[in-house]
C-alpha positions as YAML, in Angstrom:
chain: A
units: angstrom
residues:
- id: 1
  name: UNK
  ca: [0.00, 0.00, 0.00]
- id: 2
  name: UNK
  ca: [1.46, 3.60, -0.94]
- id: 3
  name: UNK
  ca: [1.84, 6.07, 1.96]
- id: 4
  name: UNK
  ca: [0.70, 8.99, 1.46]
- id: 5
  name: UNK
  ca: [1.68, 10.72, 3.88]
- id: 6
  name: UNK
  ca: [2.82, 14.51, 3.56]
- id: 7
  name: UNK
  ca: [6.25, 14.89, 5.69]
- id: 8
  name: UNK
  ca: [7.05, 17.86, 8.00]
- id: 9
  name: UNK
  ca: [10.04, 18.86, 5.42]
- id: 10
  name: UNK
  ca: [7.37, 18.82, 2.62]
- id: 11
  name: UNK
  ca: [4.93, 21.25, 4.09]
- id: 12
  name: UNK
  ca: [7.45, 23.12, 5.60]
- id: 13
  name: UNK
  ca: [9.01, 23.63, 1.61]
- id: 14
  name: UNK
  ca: [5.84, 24.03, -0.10]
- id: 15
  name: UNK
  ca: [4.85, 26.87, 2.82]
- id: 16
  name: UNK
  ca: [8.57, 28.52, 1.94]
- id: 17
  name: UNK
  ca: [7.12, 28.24, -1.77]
- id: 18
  name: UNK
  ca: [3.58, 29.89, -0.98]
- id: 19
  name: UNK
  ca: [5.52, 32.43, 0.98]
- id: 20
  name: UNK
  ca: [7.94, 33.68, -2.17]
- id: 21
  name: UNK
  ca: [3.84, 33.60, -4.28]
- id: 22
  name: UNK
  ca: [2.98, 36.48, -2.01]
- id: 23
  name: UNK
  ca: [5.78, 38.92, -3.16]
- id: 24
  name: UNK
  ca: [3.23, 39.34, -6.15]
- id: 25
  name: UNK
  ca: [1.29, 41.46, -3.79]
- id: 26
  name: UNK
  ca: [4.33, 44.33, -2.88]
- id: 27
  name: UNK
  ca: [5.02, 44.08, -6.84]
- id: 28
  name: UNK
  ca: [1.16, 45.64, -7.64]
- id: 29
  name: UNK
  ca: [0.89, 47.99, -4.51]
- id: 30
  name: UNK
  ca: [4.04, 49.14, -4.53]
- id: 31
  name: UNK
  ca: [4.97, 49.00, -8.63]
- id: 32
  name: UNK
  ca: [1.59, 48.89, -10.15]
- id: 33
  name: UNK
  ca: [-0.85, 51.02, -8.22]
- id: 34
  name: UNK
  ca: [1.66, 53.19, -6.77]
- id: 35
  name: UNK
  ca: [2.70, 54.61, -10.52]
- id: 36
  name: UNK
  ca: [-0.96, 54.34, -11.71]
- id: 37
  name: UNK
  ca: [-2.72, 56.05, -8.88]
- id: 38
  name: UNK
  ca: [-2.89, 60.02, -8.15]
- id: 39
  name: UNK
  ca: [-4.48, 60.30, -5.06]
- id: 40
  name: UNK
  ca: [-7.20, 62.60, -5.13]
- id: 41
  name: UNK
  ca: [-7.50, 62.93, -8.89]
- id: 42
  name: UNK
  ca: [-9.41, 60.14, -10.14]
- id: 43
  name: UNK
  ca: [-9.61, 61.49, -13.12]
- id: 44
  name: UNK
  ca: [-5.32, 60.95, -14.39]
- id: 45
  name: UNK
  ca: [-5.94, 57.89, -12.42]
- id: 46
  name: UNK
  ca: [-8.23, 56.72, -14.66]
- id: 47
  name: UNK
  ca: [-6.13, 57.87, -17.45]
- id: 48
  name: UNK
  ca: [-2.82, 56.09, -16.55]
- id: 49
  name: UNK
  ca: [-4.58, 52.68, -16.09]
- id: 50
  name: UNK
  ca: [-6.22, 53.43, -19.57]
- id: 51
  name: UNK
  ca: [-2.80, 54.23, -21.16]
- id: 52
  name: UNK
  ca: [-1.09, 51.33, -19.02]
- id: 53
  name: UNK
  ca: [-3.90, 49.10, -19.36]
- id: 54
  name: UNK
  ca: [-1.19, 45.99, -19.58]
- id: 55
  name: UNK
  ca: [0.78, 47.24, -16.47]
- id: 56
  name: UNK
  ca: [-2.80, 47.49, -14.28]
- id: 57
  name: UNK
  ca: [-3.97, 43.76, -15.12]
- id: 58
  name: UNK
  ca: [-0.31, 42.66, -14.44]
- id: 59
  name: UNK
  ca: [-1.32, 44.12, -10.89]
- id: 60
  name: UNK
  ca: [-4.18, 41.95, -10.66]
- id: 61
  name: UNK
  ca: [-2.66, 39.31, -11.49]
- id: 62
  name: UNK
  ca: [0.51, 39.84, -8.88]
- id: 63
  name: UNK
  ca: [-2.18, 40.32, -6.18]
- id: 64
  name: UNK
  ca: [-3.94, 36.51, -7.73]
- id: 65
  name: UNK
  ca: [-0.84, 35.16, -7.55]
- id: 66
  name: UNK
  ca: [-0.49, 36.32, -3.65]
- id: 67
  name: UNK
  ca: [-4.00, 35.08, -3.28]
- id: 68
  name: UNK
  ca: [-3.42, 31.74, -4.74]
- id: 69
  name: UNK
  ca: [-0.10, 31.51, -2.63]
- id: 70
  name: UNK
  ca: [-2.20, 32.23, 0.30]
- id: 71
  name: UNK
  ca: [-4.53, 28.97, -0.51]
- id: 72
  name: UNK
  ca: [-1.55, 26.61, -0.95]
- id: 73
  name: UNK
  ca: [0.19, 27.83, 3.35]
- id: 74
  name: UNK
  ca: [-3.40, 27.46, 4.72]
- id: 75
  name: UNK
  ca: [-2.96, 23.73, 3.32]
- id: 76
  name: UNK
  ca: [0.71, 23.81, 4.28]
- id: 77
  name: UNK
  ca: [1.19, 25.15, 7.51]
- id: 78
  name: UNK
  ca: [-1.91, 22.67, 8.70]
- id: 79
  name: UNK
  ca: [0.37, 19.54, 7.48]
- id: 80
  name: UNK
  ca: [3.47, 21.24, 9.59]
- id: 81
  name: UNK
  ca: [1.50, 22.06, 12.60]
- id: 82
  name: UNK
  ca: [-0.86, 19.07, 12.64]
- id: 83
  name: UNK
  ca: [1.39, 17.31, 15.28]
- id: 84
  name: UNK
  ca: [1.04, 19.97, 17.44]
- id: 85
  name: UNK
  ca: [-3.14, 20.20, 17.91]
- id: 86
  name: UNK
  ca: [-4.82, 18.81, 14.83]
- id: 87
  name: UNK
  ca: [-8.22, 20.82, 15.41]
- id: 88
  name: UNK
  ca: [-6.31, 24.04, 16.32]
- id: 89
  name: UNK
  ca: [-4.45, 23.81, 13.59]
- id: 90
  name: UNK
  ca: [-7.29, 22.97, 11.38]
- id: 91
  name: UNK
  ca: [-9.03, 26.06, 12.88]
- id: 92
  name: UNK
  ca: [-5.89, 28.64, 12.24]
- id: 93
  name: UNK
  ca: [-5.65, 27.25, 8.28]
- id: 94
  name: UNK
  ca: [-10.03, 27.87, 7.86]
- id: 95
  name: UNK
  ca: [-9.16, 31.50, 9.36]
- id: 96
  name: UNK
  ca: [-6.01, 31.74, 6.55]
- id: 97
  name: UNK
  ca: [-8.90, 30.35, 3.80]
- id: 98
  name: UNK
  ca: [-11.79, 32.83, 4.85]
- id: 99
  name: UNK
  ca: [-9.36, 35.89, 4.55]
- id: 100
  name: UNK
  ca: [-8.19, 34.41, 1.01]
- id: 101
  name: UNK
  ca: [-11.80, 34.08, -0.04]
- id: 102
  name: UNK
  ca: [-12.65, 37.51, 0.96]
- id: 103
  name: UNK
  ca: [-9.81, 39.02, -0.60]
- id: 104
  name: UNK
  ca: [-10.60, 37.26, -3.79]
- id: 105
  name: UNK
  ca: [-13.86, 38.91, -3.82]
- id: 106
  name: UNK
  ca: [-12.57, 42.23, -3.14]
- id: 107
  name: UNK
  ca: [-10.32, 41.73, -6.59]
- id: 108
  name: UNK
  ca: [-13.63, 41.44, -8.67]
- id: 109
  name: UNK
  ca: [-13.49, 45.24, -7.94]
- id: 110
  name: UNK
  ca: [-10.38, 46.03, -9.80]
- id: 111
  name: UNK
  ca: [-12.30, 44.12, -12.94]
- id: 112
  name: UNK
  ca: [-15.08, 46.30, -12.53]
- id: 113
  name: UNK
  ca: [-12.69, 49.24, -12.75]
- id: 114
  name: UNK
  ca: [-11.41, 48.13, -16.33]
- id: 115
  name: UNK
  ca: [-14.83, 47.03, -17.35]
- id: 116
  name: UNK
  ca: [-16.19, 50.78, -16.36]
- id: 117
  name: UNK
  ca: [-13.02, 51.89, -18.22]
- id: 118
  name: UNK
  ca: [-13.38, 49.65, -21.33]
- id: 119
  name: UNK
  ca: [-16.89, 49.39, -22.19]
- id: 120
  name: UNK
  ca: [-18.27, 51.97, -24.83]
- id: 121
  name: UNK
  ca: [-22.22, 52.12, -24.12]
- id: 122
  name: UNK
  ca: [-20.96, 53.48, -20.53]
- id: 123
  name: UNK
  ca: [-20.01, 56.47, -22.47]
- id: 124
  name: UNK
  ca: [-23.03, 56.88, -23.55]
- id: 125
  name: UNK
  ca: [-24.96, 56.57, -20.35]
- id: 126
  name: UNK
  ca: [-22.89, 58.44, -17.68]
- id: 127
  name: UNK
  ca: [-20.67, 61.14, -17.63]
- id: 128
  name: UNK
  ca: [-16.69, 61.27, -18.11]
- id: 129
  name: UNK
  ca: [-17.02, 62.34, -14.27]
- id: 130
  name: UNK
  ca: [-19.60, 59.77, -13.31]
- id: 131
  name: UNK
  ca: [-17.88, 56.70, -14.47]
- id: 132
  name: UNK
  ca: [-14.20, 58.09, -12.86]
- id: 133
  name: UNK
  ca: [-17.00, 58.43, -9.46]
- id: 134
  name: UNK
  ca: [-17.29, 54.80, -9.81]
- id: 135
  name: UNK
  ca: [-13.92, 54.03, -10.36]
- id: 136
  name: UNK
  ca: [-13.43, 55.57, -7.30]
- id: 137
  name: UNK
  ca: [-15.98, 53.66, -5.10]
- id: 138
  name: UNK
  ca: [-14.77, 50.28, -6.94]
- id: 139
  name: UNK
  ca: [-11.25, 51.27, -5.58]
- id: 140
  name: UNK
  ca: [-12.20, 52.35, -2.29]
- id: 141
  name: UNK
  ca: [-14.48, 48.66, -2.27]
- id: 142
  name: UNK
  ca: [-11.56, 46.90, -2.65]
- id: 143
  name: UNK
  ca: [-10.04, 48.26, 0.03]
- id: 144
  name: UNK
  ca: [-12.54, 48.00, 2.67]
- id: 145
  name: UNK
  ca: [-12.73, 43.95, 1.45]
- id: 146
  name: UNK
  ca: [-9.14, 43.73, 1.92]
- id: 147
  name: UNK
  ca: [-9.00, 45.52, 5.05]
- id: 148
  name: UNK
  ca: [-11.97, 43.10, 7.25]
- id: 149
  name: UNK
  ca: [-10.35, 39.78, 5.34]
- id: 150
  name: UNK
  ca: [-6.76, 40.86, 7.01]
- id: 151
  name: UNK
  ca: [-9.25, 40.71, 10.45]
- id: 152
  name: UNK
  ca: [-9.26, 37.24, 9.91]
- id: 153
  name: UNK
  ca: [-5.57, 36.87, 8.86]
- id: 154
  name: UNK
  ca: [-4.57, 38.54, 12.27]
- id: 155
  name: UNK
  ca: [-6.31, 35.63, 14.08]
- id: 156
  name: UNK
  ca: [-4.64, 33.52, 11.64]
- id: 157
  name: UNK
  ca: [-1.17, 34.96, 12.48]
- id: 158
  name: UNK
  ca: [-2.12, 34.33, 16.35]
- id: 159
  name: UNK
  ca: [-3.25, 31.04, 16.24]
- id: 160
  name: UNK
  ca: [-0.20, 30.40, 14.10]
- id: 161
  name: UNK
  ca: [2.29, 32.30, 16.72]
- id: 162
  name: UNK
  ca: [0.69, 30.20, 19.77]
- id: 163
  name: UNK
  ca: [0.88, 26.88, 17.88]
- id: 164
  name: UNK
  ca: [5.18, 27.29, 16.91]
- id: 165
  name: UNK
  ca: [5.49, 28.28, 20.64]
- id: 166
  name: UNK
  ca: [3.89, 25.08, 21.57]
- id: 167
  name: UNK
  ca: [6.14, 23.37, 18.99]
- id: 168
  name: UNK
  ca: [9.30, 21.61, 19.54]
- id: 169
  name: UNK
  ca: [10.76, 22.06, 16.20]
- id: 170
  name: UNK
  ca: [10.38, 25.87, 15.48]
- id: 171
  name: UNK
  ca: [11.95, 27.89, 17.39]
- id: 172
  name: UNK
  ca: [9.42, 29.90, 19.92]
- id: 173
  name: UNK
  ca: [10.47, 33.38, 18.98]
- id: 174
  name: UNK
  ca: [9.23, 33.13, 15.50]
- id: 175
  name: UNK
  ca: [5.50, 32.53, 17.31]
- id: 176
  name: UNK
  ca: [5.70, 35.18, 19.47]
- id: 177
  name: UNK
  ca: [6.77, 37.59, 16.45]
- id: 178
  name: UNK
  ca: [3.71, 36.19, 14.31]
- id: 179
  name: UNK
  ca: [1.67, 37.06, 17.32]
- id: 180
  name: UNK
  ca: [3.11, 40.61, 17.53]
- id: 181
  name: UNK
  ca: [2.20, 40.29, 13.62]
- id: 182
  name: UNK
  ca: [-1.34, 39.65, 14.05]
- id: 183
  name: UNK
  ca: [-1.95, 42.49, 16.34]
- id: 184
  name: UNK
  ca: [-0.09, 44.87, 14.20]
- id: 185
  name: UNK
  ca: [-2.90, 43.90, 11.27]
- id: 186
  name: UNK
  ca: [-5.26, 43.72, 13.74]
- id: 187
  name: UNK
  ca: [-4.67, 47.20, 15.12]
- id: 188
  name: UNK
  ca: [-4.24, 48.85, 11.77]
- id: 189
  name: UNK
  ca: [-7.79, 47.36, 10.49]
- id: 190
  name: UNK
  ca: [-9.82, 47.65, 13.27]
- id: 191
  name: UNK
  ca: [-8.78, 51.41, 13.86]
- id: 192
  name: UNK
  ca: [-11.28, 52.88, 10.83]
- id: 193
  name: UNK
  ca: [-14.14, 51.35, 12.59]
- id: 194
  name: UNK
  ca: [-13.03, 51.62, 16.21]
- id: 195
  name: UNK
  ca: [-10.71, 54.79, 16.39]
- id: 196
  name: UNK
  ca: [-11.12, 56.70, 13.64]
- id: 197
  name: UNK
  ca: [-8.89, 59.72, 15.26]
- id: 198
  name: UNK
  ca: [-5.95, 58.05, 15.95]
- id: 199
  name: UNK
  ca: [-3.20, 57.61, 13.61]
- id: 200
  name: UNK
  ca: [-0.98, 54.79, 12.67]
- id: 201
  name: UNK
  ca: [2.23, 55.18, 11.44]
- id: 202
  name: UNK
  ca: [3.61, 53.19, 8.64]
- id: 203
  name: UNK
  ca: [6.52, 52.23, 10.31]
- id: 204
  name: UNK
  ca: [4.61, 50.55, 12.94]
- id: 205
  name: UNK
  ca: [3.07, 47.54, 10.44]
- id: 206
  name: UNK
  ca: [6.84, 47.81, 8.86]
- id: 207
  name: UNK
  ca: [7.70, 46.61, 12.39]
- id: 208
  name: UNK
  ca: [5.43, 44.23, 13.35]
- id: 209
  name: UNK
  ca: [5.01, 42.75, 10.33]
- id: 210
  name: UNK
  ca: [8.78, 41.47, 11.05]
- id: 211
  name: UNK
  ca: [7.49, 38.32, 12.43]
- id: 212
  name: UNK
  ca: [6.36, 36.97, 8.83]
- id: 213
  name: UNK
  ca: [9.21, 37.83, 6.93]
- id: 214
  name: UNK
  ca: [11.26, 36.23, 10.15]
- id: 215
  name: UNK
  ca: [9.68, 33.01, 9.47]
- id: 216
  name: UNK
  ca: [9.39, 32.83, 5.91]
- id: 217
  name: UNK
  ca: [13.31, 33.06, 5.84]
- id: 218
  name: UNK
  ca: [13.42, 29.81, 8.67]
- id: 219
  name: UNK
  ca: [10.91, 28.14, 6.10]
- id: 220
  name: UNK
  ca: [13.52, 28.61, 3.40]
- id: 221
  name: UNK
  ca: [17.07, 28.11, 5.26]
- id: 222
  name: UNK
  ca: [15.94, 25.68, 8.16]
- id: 223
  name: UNK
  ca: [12.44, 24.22, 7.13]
- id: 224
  name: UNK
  ca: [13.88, 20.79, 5.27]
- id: 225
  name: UNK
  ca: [15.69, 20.37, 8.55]
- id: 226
  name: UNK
  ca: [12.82, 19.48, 10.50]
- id: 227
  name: UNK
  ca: [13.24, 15.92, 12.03]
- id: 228
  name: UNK
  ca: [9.86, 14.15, 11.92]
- id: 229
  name: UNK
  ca: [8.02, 13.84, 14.90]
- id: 230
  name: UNK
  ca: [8.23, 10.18, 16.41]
- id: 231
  name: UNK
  ca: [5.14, 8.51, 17.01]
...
């Protein structure tokens, strides 16, 4: 009879793997929308994306890529905790799969930019300044979807942290980092709804957002070192 059963080394490489997908998010905020978008002139930012139309779907698909990295470390990171607490781990990759779902969904608004943006009759209907209005909203959608699904991948990055400090074969730091992590993106999206005044700086999610780039190196330089547990 074939085993087939995934190793620790395995899930711990394929997580590394998922982990380099998600650099196809910094690529479209930080490449893509950050040489497309004027802020507060919707109106040249609907012109760049219509005279970069290639660059602006190469965004979307950086941020699919992310997304589909995402998918594959929920699956991962449940194999490589699994010894640790089966449910709990089980529960911390459903919390990793809700906020992928729900960012998904929030990227059906960027195709509703370029179909407001590409579709004649629209012209017809509304107003050069109308449709750019609903540019705007489908931007500002897709950033209110992102923002609640990174709710859930705070809780993910806690239950995450508390299950490597429970570990025996990852060191603890990393899970006390990821749980530092979590609160950072917890923080930063609950303060729109919660505390509206105060201001975060961007250093601050630079800083605790340490705790994932932390272990996404170990995944890559120490993660096929991972001695099986014994049964």
């Amino acid at each position: 009879m074939t085993d087939n059963k995934i190793s620790l080394r395995a899930a711990a490489i394929t997580a590394g793997v998922a982990y380099l997908m998600m650099m196809g998010t910094p690529f479209a905020e930080f490449y893509v929308l950050e040489k497309l978008i004027v802020q507060g002139d919707m109106t040249k930012t609907a012109n760049n994306i219509m005279a970069h139309e290639a660059l602006f779907r190469y965004g979307m698909v950086g941020y699919l890529v992310n997304f589909i990295g995402d998918l594959i470390a929920s699956w991962a990171l449940y194999i490589l905790l699994k010894p640790v607490n089966e449910n709990l781990s089980l529960l911390t990759a459903l919390f990793r799969l809700v906020y992928t779902v729900i960012s998904l969904a929030a990227i059906l608004n960027l195709v509703t930019v370029l179909t407001l943006l590409n579709t004649v009759p629209y012209g017809a209907v509304f107003t050069p300044e109308q449709i750019y209005a609903q540019v705007d909203l489908s931007f500002m959608a897709f950033r209110k979807g992102w923002s609640v699904a990174y709710l859930f991948f705070g809780i993910h990055l806690w239950l995450l942290g508390y299950l490597i400090i429970k570990s025996k074969y990852i060191p603890g730091i990393i899970g006390w980092l990821l749980i530092v992590a979590g609160s950072g993106w917890l923080i930063d999206n609950l303060k729109p709804l919660l505390f509206p005044d105060f201001t975060i700086n961007f250093i601050f999610i630079m800083i605790t957002g340490m705790g994932e780039l932390v272990f996404t190196f170990w995944l890559w330089i120490r993660g096929w070192k991972i001695p099986e547990p014994k049964l």
